[in-house]
C-alpha positions in Angstrom: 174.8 66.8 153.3 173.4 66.8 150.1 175.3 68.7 147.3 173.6 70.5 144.3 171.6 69.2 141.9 173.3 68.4 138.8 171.3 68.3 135.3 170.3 64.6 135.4 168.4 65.3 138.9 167.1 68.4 138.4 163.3 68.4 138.9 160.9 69.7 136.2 158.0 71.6 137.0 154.6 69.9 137.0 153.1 70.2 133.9 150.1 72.7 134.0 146.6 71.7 134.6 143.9 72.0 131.5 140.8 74.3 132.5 138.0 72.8 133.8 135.5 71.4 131.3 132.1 72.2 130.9 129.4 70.1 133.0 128.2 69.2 129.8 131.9 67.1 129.2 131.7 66.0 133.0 128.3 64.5 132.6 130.1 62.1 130.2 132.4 61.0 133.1 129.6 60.7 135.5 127.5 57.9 136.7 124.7 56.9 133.9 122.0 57.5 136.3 123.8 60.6 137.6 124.0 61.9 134.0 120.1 60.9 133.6 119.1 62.6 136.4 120.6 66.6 135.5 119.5 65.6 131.9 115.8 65.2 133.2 116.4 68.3 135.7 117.4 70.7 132.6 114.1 69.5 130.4 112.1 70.1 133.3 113.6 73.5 134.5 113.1 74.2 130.3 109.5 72.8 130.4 108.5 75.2 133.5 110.2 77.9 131.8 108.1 77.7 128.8 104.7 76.9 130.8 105.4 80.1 132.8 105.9 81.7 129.4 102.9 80.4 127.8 100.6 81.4 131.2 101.5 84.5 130.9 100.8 84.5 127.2 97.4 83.1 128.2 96.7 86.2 130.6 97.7 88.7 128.2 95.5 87.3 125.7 92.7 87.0 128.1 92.9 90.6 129.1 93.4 91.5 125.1 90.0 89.5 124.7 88.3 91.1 127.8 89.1 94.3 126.5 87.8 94.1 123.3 84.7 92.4 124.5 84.4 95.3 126.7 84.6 97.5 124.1 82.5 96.5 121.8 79.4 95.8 124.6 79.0 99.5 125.5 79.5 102.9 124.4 79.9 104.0 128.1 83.3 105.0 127.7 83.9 105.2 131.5 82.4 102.1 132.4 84.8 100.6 130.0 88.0 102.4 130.7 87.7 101.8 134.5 87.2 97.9 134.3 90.2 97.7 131.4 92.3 99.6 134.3 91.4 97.0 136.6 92.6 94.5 134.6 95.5 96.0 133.7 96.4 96.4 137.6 95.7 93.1 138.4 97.5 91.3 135.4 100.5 93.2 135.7 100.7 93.6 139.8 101.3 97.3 139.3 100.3 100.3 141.7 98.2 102.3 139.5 97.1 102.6 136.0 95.4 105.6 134.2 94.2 106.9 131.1 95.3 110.9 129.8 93.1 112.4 126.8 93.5 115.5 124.9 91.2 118.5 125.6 90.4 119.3 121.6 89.8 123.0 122.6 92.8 123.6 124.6 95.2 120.8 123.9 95.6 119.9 127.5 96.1 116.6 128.5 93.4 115.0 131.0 93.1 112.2 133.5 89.7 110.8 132.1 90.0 107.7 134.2 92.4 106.2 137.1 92.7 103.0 139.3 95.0 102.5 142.0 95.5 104.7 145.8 94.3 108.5 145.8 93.2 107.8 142.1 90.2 110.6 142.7 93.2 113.2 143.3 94.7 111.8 139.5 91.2 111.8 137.9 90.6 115.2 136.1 94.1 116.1 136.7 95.0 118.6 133.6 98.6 118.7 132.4 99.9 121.8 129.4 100.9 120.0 126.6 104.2 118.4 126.8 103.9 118.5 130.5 105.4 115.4 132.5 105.9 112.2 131.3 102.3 111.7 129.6 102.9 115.1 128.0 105.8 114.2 125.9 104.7 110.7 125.1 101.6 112.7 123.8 103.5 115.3 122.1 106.3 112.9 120.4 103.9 110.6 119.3 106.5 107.7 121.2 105.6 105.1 124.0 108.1 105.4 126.9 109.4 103.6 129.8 111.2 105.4 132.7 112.7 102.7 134.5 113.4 105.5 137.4 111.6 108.6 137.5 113.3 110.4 140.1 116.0 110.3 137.7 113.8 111.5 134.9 113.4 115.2 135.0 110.8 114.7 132.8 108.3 113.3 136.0 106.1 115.4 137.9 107.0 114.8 141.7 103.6 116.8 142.7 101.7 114.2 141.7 103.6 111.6 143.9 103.3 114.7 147.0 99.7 114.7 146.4 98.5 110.9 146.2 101.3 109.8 149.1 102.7 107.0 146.6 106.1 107.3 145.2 105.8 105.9 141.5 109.5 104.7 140.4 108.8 103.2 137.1 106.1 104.2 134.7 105.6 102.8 131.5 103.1 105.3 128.8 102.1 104.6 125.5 100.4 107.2 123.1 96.6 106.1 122.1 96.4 107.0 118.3 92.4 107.2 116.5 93.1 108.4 112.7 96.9 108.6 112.5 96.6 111.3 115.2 97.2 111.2 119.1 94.2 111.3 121.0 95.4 110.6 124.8 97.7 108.5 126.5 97.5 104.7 128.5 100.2 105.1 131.4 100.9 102.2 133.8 103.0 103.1 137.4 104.7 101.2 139.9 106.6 101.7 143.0 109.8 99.7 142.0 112.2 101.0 140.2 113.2 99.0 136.6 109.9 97.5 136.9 108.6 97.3 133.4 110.0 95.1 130.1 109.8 94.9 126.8 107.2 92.5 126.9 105.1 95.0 128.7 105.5 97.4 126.5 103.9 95.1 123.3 101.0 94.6 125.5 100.6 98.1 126.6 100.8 99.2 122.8 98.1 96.0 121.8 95.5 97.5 124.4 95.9 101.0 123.6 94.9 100.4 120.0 91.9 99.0 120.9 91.5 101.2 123.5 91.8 104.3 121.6 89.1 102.9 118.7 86.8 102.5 121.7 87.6 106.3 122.7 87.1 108.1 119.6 84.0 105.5 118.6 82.5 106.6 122.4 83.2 110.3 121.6 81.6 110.3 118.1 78.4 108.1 119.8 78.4 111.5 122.0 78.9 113.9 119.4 76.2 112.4 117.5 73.6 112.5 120.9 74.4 115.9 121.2 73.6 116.6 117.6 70.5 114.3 118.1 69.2 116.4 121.1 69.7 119.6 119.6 67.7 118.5 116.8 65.0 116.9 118.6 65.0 120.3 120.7 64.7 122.3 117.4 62.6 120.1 116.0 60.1 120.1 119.4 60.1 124.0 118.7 59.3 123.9 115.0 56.0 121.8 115.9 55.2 124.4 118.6 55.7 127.2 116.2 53.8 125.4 113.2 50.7 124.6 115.6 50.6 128.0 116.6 51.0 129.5 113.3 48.0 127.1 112.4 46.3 127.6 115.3 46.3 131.6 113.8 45.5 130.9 110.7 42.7 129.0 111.6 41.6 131.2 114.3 41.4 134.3 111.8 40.5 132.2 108.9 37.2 131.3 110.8 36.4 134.7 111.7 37.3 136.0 108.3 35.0 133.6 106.6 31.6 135.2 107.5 32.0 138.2 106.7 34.2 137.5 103.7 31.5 135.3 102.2 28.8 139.1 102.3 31.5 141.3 100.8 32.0 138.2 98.6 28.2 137.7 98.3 27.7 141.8 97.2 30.6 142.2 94.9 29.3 139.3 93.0 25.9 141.3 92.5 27.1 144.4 92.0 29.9 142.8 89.2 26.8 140.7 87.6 24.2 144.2 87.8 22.1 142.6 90.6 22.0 145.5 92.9 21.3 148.0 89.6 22.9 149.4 86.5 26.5 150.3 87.3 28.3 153.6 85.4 30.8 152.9 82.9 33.5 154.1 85.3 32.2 152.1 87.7 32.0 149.2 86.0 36.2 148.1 86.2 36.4 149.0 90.2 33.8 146.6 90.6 35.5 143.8 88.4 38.5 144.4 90.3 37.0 144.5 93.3 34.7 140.9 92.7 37.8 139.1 91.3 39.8 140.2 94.5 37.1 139.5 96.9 36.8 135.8 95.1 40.8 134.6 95.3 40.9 135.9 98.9 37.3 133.7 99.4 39.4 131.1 97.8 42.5 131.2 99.7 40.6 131.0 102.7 38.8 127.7 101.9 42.1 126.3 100.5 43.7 127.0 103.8 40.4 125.7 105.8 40.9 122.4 103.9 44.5 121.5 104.3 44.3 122.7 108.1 40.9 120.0 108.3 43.6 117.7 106.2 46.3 117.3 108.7 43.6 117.5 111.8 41.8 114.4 110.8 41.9 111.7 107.9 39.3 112.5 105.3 36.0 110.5 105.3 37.1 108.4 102.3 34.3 106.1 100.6 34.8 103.8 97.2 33.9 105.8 94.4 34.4 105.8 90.4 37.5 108.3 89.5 36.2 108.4 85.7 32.9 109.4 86.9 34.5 112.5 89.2 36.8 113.3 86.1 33.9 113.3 83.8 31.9 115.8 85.7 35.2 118.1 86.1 36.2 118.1 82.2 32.7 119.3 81.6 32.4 122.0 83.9 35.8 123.8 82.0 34.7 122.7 78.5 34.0 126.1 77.8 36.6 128.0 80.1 39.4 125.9 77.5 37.2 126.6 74.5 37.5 130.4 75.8 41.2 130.5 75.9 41.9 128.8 72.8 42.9 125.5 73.7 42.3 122.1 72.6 40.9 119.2 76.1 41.6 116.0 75.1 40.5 113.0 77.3 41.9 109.1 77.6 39.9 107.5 80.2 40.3 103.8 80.4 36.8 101.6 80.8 35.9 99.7 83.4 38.7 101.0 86.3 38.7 99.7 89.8 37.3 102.4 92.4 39.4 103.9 94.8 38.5 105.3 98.4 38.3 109.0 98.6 36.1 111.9 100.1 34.5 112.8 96.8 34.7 116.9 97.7 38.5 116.7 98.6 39.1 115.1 95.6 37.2 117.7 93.3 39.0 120.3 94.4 42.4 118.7 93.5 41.4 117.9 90.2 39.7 121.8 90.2 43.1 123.2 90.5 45.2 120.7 88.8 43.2 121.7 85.5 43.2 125.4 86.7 46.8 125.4 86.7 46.7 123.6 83.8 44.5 126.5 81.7 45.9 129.3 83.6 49.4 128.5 82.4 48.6 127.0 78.7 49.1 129.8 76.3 46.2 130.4 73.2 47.1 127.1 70.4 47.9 124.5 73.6 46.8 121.3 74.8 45.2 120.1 78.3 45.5 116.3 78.3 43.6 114.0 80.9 44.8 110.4 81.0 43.2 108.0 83.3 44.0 104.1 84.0 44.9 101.2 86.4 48.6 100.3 87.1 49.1 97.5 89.0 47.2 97.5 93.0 46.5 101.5 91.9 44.9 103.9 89.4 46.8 106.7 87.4 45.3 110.0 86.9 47.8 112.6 85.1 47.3 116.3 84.1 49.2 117.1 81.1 49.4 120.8 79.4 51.3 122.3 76.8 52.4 125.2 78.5 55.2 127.4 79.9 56.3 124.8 82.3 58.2 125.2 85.3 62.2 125.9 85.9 64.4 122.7 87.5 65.3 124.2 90.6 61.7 125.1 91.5 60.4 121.3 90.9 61.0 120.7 95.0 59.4 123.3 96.5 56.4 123.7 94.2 53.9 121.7 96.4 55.2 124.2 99.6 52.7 126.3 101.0 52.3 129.7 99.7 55.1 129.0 97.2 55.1 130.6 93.4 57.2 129.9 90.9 57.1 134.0 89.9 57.1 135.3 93.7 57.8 139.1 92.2 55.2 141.2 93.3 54.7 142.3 89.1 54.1 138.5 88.4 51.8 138.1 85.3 49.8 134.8 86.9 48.1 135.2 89.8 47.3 132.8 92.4 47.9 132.7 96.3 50.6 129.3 96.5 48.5 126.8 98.2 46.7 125.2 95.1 49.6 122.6 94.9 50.1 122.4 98.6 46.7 121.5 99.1 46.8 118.8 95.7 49.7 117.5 98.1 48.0 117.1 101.3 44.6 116.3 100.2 46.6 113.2 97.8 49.2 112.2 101.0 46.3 111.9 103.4 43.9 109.7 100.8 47.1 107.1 100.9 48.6 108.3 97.2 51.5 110.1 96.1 52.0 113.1 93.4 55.0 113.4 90.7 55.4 116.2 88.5 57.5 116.4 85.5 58.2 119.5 83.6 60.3 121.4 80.7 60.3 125.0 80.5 58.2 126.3 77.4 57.5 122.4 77.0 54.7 122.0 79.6 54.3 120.2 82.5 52.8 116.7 83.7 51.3 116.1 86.9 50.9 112.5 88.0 48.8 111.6 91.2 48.6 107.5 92.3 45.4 106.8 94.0 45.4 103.4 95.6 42.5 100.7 94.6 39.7 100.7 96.8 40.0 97.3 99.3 43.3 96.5 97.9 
């Protein structure tokens, strides 16, 4: 029988055990191969880690550099939003993607584009603003990912009723052109928690570039819109001027015949050739001849800038000086008449220039017309001719009341007059400078005017040298 244990027997409890170490501390125990070989399996599972990391770097990039290759290689914006979808699907291994922009008229928010099952039930699907989960990423200006949107109140369920697929997570992020929101890129899949983080940067990366693609398409629109509705206008301003030219020509050819015997007889009653006219007669008739003459004027002036823009005029070399000559003689006495002073500068021996000899007279015939008509008593007509480099100069300089600033433009318009009140003091019917214009455009030169009010004005045409 044993007896009790007595303090020299007792036993003491076994000390207690240290926690177990790390592997890390084990390895030191181990085997040196055995330690070699879990070193070699943690660099490798590290290694594998990071190549998986840097693949899927790679594809990102990739579809990053698609995209914006894409977007930069067409205008077609749905060309380019569908095969970015694609991409998007396939890199990411998701259900469905699609693309929501705003309506500008009524704010709503519209499927433009969608890949995935039943996308052509998405496609034009039109949301209120703030509506569903697009509809507050659009209206808070905020990506969002709903891990689980049949816990988010926020998801439409109609759209899952329609298309058949459940979507459990969907990831949106606003598309932004100009500081404002323009639509929304949204990204769907059928398990639930399926989008990260990571995701998330990509999805923001693509919809930046996506959105500059969007708003450049739209404005490329805008801008064809504009373009055809100009191009439509512009189709029916031709029509209209060729049939207002087609009139005027039609009734200036049959007023000319019998506007050249009224013309004819007022001239020979004005001059006494049909007899001794009454002293009260004598003013009626003026009036009537110098009436009779500007409308015989007007006519030819319109004949000639209609034959002007049918066909080029029949230009030949000729000598400028020689036409200018002729001109300044035939109103020596009309400037002597009104009190003014002519004064020529005519430089020798000037190249010839190609022009239709006629047409040309009558530019320089109204050019000094102007020039007299608009020169008061005391003032000066000056005619300067010379060569300028591969052209010859001609300008018409007067003295006289000139012409206001704002006018300058539209002087050479047809029927245009600087004084267009019916109680002007200077007559004249407007196409004198129209026709200087034309007849000078069509012979391959240009005409400037300069001018200061109660200074005078200078007209300068540019002819261009004959065979140069």
């Amino acid at each position: 029988m044993t007896g009790p244990l007595n303090e020299s027997t007792r036993l003491e409890p076994p000390a207690p055990r240290s926690p177990a170490r790390p592997i890390r501390e084990n390895v030191v125990r181990l085997d040196p191969a055995v330690r070699r070989e879990l070193q070699d399996a943690e660099v490798l599972l590290a290694r594998r880690q990071a190549e998986d990391a840097l693949r899927q770097r790679n594809r990102e990039l990739a579809l990053l550099n698609r995209a914006c290759q894409a977007f930069s290689a067409t205008l077609d914006l749905d060309r380019v939003l569908a095969a970015i979808l694609e991409e998007v699907r396939y890199l990411m291994d998701i259900a469905a993607c699609s693309v929501w922009l705003i309506n500008r008229e009524t704010g709503e928010l519209v499927c433009h584009e969608a890949t995935g099952p039943q996308n052509e039930i998405v496609r034009g699907w039109r949301l209120a603003p703030g509506e569903g989960l697009a509809g507050w990423v659009a209206q808070n200006n905020q990506s969002l990912i709903a891990p689980d949107t049949q816990a988010d109140e926020r998801h439409l369920k109609d759209v899952d009723q329609l298309t058949g697929l459940v979507l459990r997570s969907i990831l949106s992020v606003p598309l932004r052109a100009k500081q404002h929101v323009i639509g929304v890129l949204q990204v769907s899949d059928i398990d639930v928690d399926r989008f990260k983080p990571e995701d998330l940067t990509l999805m923001e990366s693509l919809a930046a570039m996506a959105a500059i693609a969007i708003e450049n398409a739209r404005l490329y629109a805008e801008e064809q819109q504009r373009a055809a509705a100009l191009a439509r206008a512009l189709e029916q301003q031709q029509e209209l001027d060729r049939l207002k030219n087609e009139f005027i020509r039609n009734v200036s050819h049959e007023l000319r015949t019998p506007l050249a015997l009224i013309y004819g007889y007022a001239e020979l009653l004005d001059d006494g050739g049909l007899g001794e006219l009454q002293p009260d007669q004598r003013e009626p008739v003026s009036v009537i001849a110098r009436r009779t003459r500007m409308l015989h004027k007007m006519v030819d002036d319109l004949m000639i800038i209609l034959e002007t823009e049918a066909q080029a005029p029949q230009r030949k070399p000729l000598n400028l000086a020689d036409l200018v000559r002729e001109l300044l003689a035939d109103f020596q006495i009309a400037v002597q008449q009104a009190g003014l002073t002519l004064v020529a500068e005519l430089s020798p021996n000037l190249p010839k220039v190609p022009g239709d000899i006629e047409s040309l007279r009558r530019v320089l015939d109204n050019l000094l017309g102007n020039a007299l008509k608009f020169t008061p008593p005391g003032g000066q007509i000056t005619v300067r001719l010379w060569a300028e480099g591969p052209a010859v100069m001609l300008e018409v300089a007067d003295t006289g009341i000139g012409i206001p600033p704002d006018q300058l433009e539209r002087i050479f318009e047809r029927f245009y007059q600087v004084d267009g009140s019916t109680t002007r003091r200077y007559g004249g019917t407007g196409l004198g400078l129209a026709l200087v214009k034309e007849i000078i455009e069509a012979h391959g030169g240009k005409v400037g005017v300069e001018s200061n009010e109660g200074r005078g004005s200078t007209f300068t045409l540019t002819f261009p040298i004959a065979g140069g």
